[in-house]
N, C-alpha and C positions, 0 to 999 in steps of 0.2 A: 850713687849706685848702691842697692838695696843686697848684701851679700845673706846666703842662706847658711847657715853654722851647718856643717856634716851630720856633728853628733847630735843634736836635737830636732835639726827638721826644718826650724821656725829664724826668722829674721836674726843676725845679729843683735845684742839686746834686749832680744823678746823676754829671755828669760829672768834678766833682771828689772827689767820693767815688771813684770807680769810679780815675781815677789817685792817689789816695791809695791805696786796696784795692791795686796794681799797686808803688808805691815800696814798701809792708811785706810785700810778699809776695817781694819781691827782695830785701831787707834780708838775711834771714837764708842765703840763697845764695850771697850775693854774698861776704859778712862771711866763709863756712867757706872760699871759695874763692879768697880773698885770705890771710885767718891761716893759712893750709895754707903760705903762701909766704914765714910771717914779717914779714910787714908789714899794716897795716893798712889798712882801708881807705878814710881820710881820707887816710893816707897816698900810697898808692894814686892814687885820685883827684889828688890835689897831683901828681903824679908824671907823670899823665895831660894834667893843663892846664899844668904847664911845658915839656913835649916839645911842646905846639903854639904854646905863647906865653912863650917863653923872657924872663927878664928884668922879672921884676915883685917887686912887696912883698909881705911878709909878709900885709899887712893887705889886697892885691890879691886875692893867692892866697887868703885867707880869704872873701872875697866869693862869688870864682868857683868855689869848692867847697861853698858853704852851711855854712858853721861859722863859729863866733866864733873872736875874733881872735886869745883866749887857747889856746884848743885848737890853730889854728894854730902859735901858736908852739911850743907842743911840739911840735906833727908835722915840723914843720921842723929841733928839733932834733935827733930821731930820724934822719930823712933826713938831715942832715947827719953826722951820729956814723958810718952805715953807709956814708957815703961815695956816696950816692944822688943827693943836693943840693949845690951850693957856694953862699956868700955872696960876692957884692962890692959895692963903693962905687960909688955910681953917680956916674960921673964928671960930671954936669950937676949932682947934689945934694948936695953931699960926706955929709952924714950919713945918707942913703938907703940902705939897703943894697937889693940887688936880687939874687932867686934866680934858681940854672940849675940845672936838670937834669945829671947827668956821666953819659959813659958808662956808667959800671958804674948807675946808675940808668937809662939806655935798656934796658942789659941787661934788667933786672927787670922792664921791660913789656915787651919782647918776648916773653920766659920767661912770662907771662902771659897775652898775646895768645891762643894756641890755649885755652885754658881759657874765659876772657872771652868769646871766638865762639863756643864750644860752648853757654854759655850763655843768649847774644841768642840762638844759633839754637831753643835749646830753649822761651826766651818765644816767639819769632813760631812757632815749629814748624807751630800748625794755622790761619795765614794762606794766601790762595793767592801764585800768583806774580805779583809786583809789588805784592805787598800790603803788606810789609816796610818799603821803600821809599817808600811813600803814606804810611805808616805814621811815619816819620821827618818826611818833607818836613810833615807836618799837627803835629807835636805842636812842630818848628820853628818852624809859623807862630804857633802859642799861645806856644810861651816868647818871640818875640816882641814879641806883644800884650802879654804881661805887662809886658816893659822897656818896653816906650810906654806900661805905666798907671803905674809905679813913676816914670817922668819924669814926667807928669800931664799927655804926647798923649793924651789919651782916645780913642780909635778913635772912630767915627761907629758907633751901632747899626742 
């Protein structure tokens, strides 16, 4: 039996199917337009959430990119060989090490930046204006919802 959700309209599941459909359909664009630049793009990504949250662990950085912890540490080692990444000792945990981003790794997303934009712009291309934006602020407020289910705040339905 095919149930219709209240609050969206559409099929139970629609909507996670429908952003599932949306992450594999950018996989493989995303992937040519990153390996075009020699890096990967877990790597990438990693490169991405140390330029805004400099100062974290290996096993951090694995969270906040969705990969396991193993694959992280290669990508970390990579980034670091290229001179992308640094390691230091976090001076509150002495056996902690804790990542930064280096210049010459800001470089690399910047060098990327214009490609990257061309990209988002080509997903929202047939939104209107202001749509982009709604578009953001709404799927913020679900990856929200998620970390309050993953804590076990259940929202109120």
């Amino acid at each position: 039996m095919n149930m219709t959700n209240p609050r969206t309209g559409y099929p139970d599941g629609y909507l996670i199917y429908l952003i599932k459909q949306i992450d594999s359909g950018l996989r493989r664009p995303f992937d040519e337009l990153i390996s075009g630049h020699g890096i990967s793009t877990a790597g990438y990504t990693a490169l991405t959430v140390l330029q805004s949250r400099p100062g974290m662990t290996s096993s951090e950085l694995a969270r906040r990119t969705f990969v396991r912890a193993q694959t992280m540490a290669e990508t970390v080692t990579s980034l670091t060989q290229a001179g992308y990444v640094r390691r230091e000792k976090d001076p509150a945990h002495g056996l902690q090490i804790l990542l930064y981003i280096t210049d010459l790794g800001l470089e690399r997303v910047a060098e990327l930046a214009p490609e990257v934009a061309h990209l988002e712009s080509d997903l929202v291309g047939a939104l209107g204006e202001g749509e982009p934006a709604e578009l953001i602020r709404a799927l913020r407020a679900c990856r929200d919802a998620l970390a309050a289910l993953s804590r076990d705040e259940r929202p109120s339905v």
